[in-house]
Structures are given as C-alpha cells and as structure tokens.
Phi, psi and omega in degrees: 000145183247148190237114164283125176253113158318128170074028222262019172236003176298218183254332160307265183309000155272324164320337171303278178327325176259009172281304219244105207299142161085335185333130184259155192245122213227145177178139177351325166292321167285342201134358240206102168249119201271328183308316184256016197013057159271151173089359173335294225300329185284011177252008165286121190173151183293347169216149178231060169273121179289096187251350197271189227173141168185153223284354207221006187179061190297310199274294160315296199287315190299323186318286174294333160299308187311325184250035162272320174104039167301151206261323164193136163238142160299086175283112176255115182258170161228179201292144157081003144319345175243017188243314198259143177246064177264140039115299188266356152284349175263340180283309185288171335308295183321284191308299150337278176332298164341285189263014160249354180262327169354312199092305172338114159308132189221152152228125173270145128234160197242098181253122178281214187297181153272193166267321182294336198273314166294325179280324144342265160026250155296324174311319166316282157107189166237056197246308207263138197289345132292103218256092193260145156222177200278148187248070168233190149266158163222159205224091191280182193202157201262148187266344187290303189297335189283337176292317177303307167323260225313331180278010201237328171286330168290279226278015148278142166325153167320165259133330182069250138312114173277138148332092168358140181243089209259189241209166173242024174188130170238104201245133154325144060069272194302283181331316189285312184314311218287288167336303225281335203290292191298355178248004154273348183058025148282152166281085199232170159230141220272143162212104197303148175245150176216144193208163202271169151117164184301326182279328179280315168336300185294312181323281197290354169279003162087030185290337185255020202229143204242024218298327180270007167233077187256043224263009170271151202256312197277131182275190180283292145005281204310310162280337116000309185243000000 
C-alpha cells in the first residue's frame, strides 16, 4: 500500500511517518495547501492520514483531503468533541460529521490530550510567579504512541470509529503542574483557577478524559525526563 500523511513533519504526523514504511509526507512546504486546495494530486495513495490540523478551519482541510478520494483516510480527533464546546472541539466534531457522510472508507480516532500540550502550558505559567492552572482534570497521552495507533490503523481495513485512546493517568491539573515543577526545579505557588460557563463544566464533568481507555503507556513523568 502506498501512504500520505498530512502534517507529516508536526509534532504528531512524523511519529506517522517513521511508523509507516515508504510513507509520504505532505504540507505547504511541499506543495500541498489544504486551505487553499493546491496541490491534491500528492494526496493520491492508498491510504491518507490526516494529522495536519487548524484551530480555525478544521473542516475545510477535511474537505480538501476528502476530494483527492483516498481510498481509506485516517482521522485523528480528540477524546470529548462532542462534549466540551470549546470552538476547536467543535471544529473536529464537524469534521468528523464530514468524513463519515462523505462515504469515503475512514478510520476516526479520538486521543485525549498531549503530553506536549501541558508542557506548553505549564511553560506559559509559570513565567508569572503565580502558577494559575485549570482546576479539572487531565488525562495526557504520549504522541509517539498515538502516532504508532495511527499507523497501525492505516494498515488495517476502514474501522469507522476506533476506540478512543487515553493517557495512563488521570490527575487533577495542579498534580500534573506540581510533576512539571519538580523536573524543571521551578519554584511557583499553584493557584487551581475554576471559572464559570459550559466549557469548565463539561471539563470537570470529566468530558475530555477517557478512563476506560487508559491504554497509553509513557506517563507525563516519563516524558518530562
């Protein structure tokens, strides 16, 4: 089979890429603009996995995947798109919504955060000597394995739905900070911030966490060091 990875040079889709023998990697930098939809014809392949991803136009670059006509495209989503309403879980929700009406043979999966997405994060911060974080929970996940999922799912038959893919621990928010403090040796004092409206709700209702599919291995720790 031969395979295109969308985004296949990000912090995701290159972990695709070294999964997935001969696999190409496609992105703006090559030619390939999903926005502006140039560049199709380099998304012809027996398989398409979609990693490149935007905060603002989720839907469209599904779009623009969709009519090159893969043969199976790979969707990578997150855990809680159809729960938590934040503006860019609504866009993969949409997008999702896309690509099972289409008809195109598809596999979604739905991965709860990253482990790169808390240290971002907390790097943020904890610039200020007050260290505000969110007061939910998160239950992160390592990007090499979900990239190893996706590619072990292109070479499988269409799936439709995948199982959900979670992290192997789910810890309050201040606990993961507390993790980020000691292996960076800063000093802060943690302050959970919890604020009204629908989206911290769905959070602490646990909307984004995945418990039964605690099926990642490498902790927050782990990756850290």
């Amino acid at each position: 089979m031969t395979f295109v990875v969308t985004g296949g040079s990000g912090s995701l889709g290159r972990h695709v890429v070294a999964a997935l023998p001969g696999a190409h990697s496609v992105s703006r930098s090559t030619g390939t603009d999903l926005l502006r939809g140039t560049g199709l014809n380099a998304l012809r392949a027996d398989v398409v996995v979609h990693c490149a991803t935007s905060f603002r136009h989720e839907v469209q670059m599904a779009r623009a995947v969709l009519a090159a006509k893969p043969a199976h495209l790979v969707y990578i989503s997150i855990v809680g798109c159809h729960e938590v309403p934040l503006p860019y879980y609504r866009q993969k929700l949409a997008a999702e919504r896309v690509i099972i009406d289409s008809g195109v043979p598809h596999t979604i999966l739905r991965a709860t955060q990253f482990h790169s997405l808390l240290r971002k994060m907390f790097d943020g911060a904890s610039k200020l000597p007050l260290m505000v974080v969110p007061g939910f929970r998160f239950q992160p996940v390592d990007e090499a394995e979900v990239g190893l999922e996706l590619a072990s799912l292109a070479q499988a038959p269409p799936a439709g739905k995948a199982p959900e893919m979670g992290g192997p621990e789910i810890r309050e928010a201040v606990d993961f900070a507390r993790t980020y403090l000691a292996a960076t040796g800063k000093q802060r004092r943690l302050v959970p911030l919890k604020v009204p409206g629908a989206t911290y709700r769905a959070y602490r209702a646990g909307g984004n966490l995945a418990p039964g599919r605690a099926v990642g291995e490498r902790t927050f720790e782990d990756y850290l060091t």
